[in-house]
PDB file of N, CA, C and O in Angstrom:
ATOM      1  N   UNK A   1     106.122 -27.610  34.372  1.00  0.00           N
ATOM      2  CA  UNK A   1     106.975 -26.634  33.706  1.00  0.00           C
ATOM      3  C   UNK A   1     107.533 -27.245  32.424  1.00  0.00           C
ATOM      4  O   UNK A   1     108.347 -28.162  32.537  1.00  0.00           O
ATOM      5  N   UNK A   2     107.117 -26.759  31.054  1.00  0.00           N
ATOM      6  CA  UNK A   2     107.967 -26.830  30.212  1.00  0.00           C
ATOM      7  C   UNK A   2     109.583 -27.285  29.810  1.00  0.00           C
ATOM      8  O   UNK A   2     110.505 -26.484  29.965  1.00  0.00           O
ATOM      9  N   UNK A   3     109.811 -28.720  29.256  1.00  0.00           N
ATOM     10  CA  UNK A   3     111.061 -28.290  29.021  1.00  0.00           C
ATOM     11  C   UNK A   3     111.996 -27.351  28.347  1.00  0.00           C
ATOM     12  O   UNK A   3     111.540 -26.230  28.122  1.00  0.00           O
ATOM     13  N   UNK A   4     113.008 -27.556  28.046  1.00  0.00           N
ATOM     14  CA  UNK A   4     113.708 -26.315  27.436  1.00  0.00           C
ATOM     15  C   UNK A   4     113.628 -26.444  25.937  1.00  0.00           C
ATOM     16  O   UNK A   4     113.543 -25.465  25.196  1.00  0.00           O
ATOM     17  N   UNK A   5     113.651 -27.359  25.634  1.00  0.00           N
ATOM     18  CA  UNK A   5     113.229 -27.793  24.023  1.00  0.00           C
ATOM     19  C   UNK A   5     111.964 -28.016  23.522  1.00  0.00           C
ATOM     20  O   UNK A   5     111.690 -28.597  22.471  1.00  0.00           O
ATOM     21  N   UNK A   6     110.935 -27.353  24.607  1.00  0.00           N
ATOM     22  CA  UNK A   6     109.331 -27.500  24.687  1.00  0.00           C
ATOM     23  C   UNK A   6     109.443 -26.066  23.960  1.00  0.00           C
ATOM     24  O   UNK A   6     109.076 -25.721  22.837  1.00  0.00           O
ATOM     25  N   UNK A   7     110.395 -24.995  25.507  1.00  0.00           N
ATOM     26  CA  UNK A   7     110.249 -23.510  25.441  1.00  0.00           C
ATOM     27  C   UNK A   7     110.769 -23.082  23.999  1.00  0.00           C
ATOM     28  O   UNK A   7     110.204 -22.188  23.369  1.00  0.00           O
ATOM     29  N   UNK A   8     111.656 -23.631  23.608  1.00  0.00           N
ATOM     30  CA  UNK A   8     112.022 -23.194  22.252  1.00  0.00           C
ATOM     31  C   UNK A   8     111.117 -23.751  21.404  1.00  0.00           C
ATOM     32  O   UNK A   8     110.899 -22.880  20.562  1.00  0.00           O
ATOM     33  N   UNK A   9     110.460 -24.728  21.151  1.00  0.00           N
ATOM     34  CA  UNK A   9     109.624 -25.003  19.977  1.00  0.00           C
ATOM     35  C   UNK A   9     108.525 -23.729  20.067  1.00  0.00           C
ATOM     36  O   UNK A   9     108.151 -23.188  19.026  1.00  0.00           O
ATOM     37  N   UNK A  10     108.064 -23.313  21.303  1.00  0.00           N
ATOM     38  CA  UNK A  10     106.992 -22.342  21.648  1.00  0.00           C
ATOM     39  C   UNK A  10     107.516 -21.147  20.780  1.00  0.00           C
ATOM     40  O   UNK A  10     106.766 -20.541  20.014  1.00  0.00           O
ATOM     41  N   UNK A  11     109.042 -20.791  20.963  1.00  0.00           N
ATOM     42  CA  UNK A  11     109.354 -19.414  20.959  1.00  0.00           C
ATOM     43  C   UNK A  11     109.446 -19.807  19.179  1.00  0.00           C
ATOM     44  O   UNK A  11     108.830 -19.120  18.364  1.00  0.00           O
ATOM     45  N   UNK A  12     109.922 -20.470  18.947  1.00  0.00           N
ATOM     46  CA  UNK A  12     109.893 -20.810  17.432  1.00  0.00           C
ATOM     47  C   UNK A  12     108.453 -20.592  16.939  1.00  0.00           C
ATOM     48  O   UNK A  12     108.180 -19.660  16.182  1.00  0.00           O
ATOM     49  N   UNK A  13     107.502 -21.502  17.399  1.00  0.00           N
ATOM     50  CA  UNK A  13     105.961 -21.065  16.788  1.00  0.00           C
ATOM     51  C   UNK A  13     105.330 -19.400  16.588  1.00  0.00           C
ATOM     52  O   UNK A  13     104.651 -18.873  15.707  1.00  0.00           O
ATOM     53  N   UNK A  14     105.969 -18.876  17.953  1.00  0.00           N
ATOM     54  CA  UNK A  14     105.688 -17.604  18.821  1.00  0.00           C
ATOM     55  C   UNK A  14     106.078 -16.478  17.069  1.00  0.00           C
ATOM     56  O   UNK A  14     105.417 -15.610  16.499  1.00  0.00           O
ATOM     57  N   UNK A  15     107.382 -17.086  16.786  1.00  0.00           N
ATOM     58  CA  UNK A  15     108.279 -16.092  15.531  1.00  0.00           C
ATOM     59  C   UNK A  15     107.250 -16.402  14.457  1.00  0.00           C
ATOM     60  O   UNK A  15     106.556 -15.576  13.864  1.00  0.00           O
ATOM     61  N   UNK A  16     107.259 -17.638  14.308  1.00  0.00           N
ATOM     62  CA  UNK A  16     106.308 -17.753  13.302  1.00  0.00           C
ATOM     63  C   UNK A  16     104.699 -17.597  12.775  1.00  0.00           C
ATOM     64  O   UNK A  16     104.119 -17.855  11.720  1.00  0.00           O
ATOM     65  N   UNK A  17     104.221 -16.923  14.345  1.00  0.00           N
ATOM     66  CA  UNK A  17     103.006 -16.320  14.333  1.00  0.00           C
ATOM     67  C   UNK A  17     103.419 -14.968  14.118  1.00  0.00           C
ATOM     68  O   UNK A  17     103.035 -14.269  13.181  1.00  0.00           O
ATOM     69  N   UNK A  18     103.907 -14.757  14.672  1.00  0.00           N
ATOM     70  CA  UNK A  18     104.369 -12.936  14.457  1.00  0.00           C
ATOM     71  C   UNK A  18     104.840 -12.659  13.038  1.00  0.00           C
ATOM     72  O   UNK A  18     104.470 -11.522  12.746  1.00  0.00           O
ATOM     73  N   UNK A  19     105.526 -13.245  12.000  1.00  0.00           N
ATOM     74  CA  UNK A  19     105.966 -13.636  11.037  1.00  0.00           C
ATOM     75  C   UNK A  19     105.698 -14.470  10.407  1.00  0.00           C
ATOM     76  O   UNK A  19     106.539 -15.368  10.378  1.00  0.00           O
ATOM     77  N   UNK A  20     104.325 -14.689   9.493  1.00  0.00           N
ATOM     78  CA  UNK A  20     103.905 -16.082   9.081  1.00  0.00           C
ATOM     79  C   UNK A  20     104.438 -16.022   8.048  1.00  0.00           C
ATOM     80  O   UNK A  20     103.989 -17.057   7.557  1.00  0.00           O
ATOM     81  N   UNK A  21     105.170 -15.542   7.176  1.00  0.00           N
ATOM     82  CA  UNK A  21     106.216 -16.107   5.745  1.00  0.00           C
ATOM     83  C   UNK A  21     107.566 -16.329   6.042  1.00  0.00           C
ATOM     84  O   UNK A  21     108.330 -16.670   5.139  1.00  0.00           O
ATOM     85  N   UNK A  22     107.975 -16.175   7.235  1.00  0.00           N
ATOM     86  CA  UNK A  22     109.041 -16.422   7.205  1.00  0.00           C
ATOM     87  C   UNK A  22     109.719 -18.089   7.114  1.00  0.00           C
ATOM     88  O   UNK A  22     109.174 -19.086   7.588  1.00  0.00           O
ATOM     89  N   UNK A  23     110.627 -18.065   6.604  1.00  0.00           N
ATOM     90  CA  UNK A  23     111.194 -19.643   6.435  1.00  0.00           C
ATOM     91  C   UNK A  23     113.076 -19.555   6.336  1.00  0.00           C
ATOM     92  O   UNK A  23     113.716 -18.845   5.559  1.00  0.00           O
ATOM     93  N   UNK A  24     113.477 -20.245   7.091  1.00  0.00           N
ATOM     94  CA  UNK A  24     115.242 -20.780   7.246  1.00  0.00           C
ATOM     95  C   UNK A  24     114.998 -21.509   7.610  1.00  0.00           C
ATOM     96  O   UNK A  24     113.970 -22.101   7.939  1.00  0.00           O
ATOM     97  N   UNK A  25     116.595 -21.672   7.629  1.00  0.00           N
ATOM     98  CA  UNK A  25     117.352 -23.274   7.973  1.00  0.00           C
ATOM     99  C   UNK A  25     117.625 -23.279   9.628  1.00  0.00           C
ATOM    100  O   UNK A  25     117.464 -22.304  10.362  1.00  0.00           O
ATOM    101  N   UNK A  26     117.880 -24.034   9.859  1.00  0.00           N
ATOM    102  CA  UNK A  26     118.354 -24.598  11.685  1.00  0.00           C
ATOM    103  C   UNK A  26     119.211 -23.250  11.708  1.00  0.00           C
ATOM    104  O   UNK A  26     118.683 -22.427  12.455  1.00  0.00           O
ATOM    105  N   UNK A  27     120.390 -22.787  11.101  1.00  0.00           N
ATOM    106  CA  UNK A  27     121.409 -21.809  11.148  1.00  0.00           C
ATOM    107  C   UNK A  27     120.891 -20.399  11.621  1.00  0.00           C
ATOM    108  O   UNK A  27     121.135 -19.649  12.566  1.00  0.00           O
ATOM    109  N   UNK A  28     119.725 -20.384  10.075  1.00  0.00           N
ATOM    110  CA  UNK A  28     118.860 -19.100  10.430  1.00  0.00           C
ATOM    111  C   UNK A  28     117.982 -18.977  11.803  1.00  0.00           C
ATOM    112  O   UNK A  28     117.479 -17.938  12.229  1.00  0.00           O
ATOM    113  N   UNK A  29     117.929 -19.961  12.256  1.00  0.00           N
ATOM    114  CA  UNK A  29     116.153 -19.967  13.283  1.00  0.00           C
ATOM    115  C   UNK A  29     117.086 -19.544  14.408  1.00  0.00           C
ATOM    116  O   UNK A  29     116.882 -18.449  14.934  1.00  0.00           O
ATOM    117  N   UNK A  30     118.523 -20.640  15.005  1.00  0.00           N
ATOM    118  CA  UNK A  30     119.227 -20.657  15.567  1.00  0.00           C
ATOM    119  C   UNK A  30     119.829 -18.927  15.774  1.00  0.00           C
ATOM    120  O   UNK A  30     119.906 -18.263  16.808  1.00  0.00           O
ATOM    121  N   UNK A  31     120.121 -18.634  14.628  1.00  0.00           N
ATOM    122  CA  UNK A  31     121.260 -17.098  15.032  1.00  0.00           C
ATOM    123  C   UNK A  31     120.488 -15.917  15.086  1.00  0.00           C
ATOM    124  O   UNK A  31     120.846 -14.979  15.798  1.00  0.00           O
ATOM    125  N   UNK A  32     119.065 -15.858  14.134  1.00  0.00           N
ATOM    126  CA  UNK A  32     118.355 -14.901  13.553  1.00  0.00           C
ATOM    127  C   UNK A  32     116.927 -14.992  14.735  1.00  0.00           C
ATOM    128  O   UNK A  32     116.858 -14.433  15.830  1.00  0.00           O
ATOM    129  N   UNK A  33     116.152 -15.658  14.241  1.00  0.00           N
ATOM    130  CA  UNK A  33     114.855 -15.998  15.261  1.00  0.00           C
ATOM    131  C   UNK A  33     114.494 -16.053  16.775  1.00  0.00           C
ATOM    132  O   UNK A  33     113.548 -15.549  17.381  1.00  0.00           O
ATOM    133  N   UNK A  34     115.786 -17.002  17.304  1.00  0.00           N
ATOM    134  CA  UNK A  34     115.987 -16.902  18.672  1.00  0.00           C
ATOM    135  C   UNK A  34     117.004 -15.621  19.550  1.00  0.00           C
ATOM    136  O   UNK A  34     116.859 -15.215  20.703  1.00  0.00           O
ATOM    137  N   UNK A  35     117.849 -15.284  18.700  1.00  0.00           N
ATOM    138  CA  UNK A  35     118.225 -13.956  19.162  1.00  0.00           C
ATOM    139  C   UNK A  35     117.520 -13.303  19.474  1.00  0.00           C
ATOM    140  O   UNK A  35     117.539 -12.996  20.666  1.00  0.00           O
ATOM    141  N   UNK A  36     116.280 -12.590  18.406  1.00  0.00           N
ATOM    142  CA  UNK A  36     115.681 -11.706  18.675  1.00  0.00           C
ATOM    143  C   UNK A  36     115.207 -11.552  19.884  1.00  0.00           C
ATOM    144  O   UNK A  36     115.351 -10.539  20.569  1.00  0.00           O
ATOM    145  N   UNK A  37     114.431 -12.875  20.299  1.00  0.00           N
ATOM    146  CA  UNK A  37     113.616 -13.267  21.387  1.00  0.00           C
ATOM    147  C   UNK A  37     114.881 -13.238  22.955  1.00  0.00           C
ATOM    148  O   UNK A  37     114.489 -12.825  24.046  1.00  0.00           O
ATOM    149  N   UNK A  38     115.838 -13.572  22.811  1.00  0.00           N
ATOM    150  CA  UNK A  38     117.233 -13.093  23.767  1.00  0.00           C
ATOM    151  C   UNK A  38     116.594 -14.499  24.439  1.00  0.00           C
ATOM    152  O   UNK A  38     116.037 -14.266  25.512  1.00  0.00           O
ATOM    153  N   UNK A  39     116.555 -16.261  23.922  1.00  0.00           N
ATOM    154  CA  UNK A  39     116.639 -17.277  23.803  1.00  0.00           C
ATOM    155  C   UNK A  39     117.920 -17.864  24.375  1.00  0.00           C
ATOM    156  O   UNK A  39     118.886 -17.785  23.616  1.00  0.00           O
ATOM    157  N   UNK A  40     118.145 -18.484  25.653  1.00  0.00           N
ATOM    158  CA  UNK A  40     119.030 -18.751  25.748  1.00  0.00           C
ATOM    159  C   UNK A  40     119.490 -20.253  24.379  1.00  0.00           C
ATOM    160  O   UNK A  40     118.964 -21.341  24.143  1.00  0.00           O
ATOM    161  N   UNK A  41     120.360 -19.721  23.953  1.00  0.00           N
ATOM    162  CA  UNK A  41     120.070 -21.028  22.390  1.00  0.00           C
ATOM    163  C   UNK A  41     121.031 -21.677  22.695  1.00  0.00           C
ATOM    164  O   UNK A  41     121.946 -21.280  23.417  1.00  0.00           O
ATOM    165  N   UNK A  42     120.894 -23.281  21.928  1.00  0.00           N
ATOM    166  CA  UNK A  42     121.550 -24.488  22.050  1.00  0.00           C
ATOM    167  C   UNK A  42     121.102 -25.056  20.779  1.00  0.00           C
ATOM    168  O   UNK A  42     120.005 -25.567  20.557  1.00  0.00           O
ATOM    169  N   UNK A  43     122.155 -24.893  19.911  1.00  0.00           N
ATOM    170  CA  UNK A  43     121.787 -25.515  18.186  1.00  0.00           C
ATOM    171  C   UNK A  43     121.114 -27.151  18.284  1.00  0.00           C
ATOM    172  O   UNK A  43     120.176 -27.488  17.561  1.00  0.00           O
ATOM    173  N   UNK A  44     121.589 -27.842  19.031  1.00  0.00           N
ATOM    174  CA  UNK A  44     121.035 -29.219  18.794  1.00  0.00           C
ATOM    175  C   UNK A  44     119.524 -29.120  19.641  1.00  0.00           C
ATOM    176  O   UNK A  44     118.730 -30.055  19.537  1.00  0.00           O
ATOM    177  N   UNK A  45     119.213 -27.967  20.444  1.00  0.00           N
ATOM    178  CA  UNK A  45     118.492 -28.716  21.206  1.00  0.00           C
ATOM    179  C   UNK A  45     117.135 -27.512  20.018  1.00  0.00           C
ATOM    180  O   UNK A  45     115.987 -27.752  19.643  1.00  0.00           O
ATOM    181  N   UNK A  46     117.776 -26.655  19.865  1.00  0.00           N
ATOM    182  CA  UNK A  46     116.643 -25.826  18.388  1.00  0.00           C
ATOM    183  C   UNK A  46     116.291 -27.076  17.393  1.00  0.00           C
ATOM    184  O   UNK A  46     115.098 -27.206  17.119  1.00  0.00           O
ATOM    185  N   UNK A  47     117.385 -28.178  16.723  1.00  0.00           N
ATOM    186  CA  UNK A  47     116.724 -28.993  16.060  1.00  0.00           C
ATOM    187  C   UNK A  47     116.135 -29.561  16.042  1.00  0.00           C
ATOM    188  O   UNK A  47     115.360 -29.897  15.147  1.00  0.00           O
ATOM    189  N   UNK A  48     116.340 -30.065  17.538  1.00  0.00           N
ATOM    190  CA  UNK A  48     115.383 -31.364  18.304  1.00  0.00           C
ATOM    191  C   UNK A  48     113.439 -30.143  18.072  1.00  0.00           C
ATOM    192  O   UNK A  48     112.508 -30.260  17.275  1.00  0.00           O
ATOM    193  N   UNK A  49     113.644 -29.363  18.983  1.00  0.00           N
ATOM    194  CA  UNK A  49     112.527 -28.668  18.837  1.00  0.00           C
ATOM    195  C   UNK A  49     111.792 -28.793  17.551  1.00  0.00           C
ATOM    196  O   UNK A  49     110.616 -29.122  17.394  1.00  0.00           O
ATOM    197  N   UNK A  50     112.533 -28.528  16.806  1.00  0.00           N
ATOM    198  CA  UNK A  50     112.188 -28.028  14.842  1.00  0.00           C
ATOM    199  C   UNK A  50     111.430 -29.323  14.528  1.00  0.00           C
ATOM    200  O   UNK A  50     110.501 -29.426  13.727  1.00  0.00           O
ATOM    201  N   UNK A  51     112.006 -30.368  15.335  1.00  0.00           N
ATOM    202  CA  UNK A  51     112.009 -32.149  14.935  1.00  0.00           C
ATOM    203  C   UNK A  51     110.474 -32.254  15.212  1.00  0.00           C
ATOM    204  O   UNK A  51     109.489 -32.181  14.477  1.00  0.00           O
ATOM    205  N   UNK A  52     110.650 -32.457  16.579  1.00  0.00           N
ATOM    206  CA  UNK A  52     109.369 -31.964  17.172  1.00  0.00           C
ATOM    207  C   UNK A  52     107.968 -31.401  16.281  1.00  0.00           C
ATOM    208  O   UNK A  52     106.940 -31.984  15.935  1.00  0.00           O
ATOM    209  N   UNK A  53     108.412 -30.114  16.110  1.00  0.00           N
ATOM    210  CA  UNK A  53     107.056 -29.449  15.569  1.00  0.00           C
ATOM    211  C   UNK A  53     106.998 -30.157  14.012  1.00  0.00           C
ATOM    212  O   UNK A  53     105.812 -30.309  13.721  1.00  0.00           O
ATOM    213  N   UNK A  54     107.600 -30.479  13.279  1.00  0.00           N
ATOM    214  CA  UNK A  54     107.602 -30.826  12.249  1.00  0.00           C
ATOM    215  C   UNK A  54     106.822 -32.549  12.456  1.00  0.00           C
ATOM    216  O   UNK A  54     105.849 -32.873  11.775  1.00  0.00           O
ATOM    217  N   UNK A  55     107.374 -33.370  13.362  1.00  0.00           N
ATOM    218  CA  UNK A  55     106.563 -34.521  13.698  1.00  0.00           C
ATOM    219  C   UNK A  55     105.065 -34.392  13.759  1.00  0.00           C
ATOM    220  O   UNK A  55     104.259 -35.225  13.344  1.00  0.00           O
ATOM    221  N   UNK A  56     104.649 -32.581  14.657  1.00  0.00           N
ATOM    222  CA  UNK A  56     103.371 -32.540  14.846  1.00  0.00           C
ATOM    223  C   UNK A  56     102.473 -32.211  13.850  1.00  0.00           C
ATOM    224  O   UNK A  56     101.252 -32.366  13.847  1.00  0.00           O
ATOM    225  N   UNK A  57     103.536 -31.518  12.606  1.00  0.00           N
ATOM    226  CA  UNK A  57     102.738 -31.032  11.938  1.00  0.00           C
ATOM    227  C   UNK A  57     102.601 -29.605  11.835  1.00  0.00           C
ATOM    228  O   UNK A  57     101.875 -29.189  10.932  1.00  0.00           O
ATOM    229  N   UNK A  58     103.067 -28.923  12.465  1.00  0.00           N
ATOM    230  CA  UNK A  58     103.145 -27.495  12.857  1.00  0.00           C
ATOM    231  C   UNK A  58     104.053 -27.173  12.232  1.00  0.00           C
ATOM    232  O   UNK A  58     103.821 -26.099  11.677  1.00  0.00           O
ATOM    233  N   UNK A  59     104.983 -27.547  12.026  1.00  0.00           N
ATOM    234  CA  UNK A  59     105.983 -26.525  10.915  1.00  0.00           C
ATOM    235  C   UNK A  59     106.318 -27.552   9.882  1.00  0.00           C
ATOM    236  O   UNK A  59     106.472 -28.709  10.271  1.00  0.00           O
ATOM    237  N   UNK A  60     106.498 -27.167   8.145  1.00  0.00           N
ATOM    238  CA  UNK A  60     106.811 -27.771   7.321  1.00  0.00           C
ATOM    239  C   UNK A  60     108.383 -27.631   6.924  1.00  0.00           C
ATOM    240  O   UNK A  60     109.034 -26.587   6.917  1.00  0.00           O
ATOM    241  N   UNK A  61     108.758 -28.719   6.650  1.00  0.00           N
ATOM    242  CA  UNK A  61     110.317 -28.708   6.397  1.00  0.00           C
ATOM    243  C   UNK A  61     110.435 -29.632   5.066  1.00  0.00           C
ATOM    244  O   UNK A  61     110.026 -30.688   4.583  1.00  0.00           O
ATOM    245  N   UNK A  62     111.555 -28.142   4.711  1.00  0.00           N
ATOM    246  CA  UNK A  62     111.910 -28.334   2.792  1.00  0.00           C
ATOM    247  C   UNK A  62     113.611 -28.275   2.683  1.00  0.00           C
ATOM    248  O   UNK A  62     114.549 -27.707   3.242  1.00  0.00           O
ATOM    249  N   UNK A  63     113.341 -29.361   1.453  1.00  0.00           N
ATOM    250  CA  UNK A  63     115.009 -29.762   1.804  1.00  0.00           C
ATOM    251  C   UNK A  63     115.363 -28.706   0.294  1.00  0.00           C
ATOM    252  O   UNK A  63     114.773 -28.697  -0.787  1.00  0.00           O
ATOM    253  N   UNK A  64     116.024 -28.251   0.557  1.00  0.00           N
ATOM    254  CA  UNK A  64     116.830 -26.868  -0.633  1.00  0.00           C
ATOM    255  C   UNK A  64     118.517 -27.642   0.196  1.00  0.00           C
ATOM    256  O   UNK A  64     119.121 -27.477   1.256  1.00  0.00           O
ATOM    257  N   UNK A  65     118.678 -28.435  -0.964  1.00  0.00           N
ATOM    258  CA  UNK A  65     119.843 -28.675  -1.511  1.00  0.00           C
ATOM    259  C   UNK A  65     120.457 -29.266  -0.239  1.00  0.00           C
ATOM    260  O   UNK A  65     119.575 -29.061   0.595  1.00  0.00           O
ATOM    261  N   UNK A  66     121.097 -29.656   0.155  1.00  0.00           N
ATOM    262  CA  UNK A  66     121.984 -30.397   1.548  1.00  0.00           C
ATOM    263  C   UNK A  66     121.310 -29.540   2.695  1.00  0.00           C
ATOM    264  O   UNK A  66     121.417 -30.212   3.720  1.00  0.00           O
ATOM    265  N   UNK A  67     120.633 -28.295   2.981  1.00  0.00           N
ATOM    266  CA  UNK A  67     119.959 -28.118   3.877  1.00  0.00           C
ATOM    267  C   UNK A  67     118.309 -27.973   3.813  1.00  0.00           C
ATOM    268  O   UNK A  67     117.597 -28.114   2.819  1.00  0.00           O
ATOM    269  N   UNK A  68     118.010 -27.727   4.835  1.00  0.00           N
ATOM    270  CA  UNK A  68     116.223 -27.854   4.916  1.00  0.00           C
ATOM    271  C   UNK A  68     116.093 -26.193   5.559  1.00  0.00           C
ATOM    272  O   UNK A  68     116.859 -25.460   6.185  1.00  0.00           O
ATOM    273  N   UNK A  69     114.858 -26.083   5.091  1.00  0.00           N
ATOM    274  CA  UNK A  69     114.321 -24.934   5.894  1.00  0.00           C
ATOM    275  C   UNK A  69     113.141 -25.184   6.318  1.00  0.00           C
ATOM    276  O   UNK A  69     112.509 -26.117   5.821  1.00  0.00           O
ATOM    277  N   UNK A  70     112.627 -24.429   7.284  1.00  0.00           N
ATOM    278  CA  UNK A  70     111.638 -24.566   8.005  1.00  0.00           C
ATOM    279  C   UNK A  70     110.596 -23.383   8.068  1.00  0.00           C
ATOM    280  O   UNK A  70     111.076 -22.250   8.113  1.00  0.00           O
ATOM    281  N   UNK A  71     109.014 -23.539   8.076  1.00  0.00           N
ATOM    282  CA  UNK A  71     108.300 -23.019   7.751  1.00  0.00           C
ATOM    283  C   UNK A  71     106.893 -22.968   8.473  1.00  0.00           C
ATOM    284  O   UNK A  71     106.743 -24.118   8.884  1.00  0.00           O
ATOM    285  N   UNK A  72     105.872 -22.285   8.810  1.00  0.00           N
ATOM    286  CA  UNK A  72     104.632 -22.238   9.612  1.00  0.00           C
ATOM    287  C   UNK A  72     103.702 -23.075   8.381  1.00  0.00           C
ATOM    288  O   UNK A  72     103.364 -22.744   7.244  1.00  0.00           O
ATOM    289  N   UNK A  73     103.528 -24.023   9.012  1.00  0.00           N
ATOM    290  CA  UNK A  73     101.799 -24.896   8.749  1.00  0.00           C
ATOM    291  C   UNK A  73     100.904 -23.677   8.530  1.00  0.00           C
ATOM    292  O   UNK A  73     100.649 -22.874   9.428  1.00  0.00           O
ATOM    293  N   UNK A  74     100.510 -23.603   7.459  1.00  0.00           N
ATOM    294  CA  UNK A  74      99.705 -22.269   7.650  1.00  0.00           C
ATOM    295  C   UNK A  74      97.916 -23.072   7.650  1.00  0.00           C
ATOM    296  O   UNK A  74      96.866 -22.440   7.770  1.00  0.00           O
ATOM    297  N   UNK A  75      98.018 -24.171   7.524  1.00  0.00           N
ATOM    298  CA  UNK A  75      96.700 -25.093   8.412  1.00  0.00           C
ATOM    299  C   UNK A  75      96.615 -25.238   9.638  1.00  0.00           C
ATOM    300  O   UNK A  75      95.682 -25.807  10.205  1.00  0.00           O
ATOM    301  N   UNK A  76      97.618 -24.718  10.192  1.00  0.00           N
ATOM    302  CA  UNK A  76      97.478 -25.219  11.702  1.00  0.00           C
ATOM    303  C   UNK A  76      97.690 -24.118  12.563  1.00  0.00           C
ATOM    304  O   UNK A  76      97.895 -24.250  13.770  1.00  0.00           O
ATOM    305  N   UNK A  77      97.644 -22.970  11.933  1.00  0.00           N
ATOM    306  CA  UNK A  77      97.498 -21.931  12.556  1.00  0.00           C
ATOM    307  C   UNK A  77      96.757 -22.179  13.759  1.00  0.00           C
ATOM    308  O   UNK A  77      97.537 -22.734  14.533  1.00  0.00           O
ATOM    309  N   UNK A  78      95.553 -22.030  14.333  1.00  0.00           N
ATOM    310  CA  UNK A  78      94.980 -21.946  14.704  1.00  0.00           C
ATOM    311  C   UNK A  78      95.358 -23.033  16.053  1.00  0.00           C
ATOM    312  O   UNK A  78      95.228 -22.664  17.220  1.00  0.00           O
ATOM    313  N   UNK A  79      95.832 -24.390  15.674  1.00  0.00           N
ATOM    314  CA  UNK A  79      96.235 -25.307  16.491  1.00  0.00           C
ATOM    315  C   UNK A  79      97.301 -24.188  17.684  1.00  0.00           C
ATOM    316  O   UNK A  79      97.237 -23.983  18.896  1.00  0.00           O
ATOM    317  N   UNK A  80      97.910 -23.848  16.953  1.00  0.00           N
ATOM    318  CA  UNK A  80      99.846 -22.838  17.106  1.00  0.00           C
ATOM    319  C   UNK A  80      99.222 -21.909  17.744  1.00  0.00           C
ATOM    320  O   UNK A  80      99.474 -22.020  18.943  1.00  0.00           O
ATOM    321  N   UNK A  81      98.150 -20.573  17.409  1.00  0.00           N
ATOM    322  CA  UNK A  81      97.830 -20.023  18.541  1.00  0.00           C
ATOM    323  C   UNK A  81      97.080 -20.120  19.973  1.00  0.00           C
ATOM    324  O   UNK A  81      97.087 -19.373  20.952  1.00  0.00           O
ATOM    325  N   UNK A  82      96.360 -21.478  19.665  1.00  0.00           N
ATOM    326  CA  UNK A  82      95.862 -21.783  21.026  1.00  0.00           C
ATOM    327  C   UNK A  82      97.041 -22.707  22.169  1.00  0.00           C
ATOM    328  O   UNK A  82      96.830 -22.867  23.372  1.00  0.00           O
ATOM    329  N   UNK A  83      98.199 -23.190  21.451  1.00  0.00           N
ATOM    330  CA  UNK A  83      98.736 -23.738  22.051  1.00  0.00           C
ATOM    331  C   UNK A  83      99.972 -22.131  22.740  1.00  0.00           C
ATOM    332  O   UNK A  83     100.839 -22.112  23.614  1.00  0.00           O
ATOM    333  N   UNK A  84      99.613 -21.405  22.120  1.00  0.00           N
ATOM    334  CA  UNK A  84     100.688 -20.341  22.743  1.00  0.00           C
ATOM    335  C   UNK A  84     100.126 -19.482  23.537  1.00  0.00           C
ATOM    336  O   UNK A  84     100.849 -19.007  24.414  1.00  0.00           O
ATOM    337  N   UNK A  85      98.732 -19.049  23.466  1.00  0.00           N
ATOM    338  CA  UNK A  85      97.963 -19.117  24.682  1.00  0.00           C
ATOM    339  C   UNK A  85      97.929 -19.882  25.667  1.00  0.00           C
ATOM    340  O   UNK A  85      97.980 -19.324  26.763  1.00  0.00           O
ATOM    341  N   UNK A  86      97.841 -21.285  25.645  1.00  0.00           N
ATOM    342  CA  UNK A  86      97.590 -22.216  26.386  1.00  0.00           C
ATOM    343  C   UNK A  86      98.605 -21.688  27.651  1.00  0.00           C
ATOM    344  O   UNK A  86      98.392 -21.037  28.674  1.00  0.00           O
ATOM    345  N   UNK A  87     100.239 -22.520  26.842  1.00  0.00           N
ATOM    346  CA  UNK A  87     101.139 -21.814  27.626  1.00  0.00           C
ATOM    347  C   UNK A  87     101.441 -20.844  28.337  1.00  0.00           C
ATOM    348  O   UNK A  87     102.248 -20.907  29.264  1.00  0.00           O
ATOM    349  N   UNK A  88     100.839 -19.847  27.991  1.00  0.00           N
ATOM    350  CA  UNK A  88     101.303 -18.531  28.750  1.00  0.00           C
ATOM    351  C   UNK A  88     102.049 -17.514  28.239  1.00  0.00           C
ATOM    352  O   UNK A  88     102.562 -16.664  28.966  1.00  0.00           O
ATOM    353  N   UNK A  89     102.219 -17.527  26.365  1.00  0.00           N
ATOM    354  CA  UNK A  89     103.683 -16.585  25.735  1.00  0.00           C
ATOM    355  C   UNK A  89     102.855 -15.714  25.531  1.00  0.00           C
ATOM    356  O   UNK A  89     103.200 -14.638  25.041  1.00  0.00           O
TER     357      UNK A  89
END
């Protein structure tokens, strides 16, 4: 079973397949992105996630001024939907 900062990186990829231009900050992904999805959310543990996919390569992160936003690898598409299949979303 997935951890909980697994399930949110998923549900994060999940937005960003459904939405491939979209891009915010931790604030936005946190209040805007995971709401939608009715995410039980935890701001540090969304960053850790963000950390995560960004380590893998799956999401790109741009620093705009004292914050960063975050964005779909649009190379790795393909990685992002088989891994959200994989899972089960």
């Amino acid at each position: 079973m997935p951890s909980s900062r697994s399930r949110d990186a998923i549900k994060i990829l999940d937005y960003l397949r459904r939405n491939p231009e979209a891009e915010d900050t931790v604030e936005g992904i946190f209040q805007w992105w995971l709401r939608i999805q009715h995410v039980e959310r935890n701001k540090e543990r969304v960053q850790e996630a963000l950390s995560d996919l960004v380590d893998k390569g799956l999401v790109l992160k741009r620093s705009v001024g004292e914050e960063s936003t975050y964005r779909l690898n649009h190379h790795k598409e393909q990685i992002i939907l088989a891994l959200i299949d994989w899972l089960g979303e």
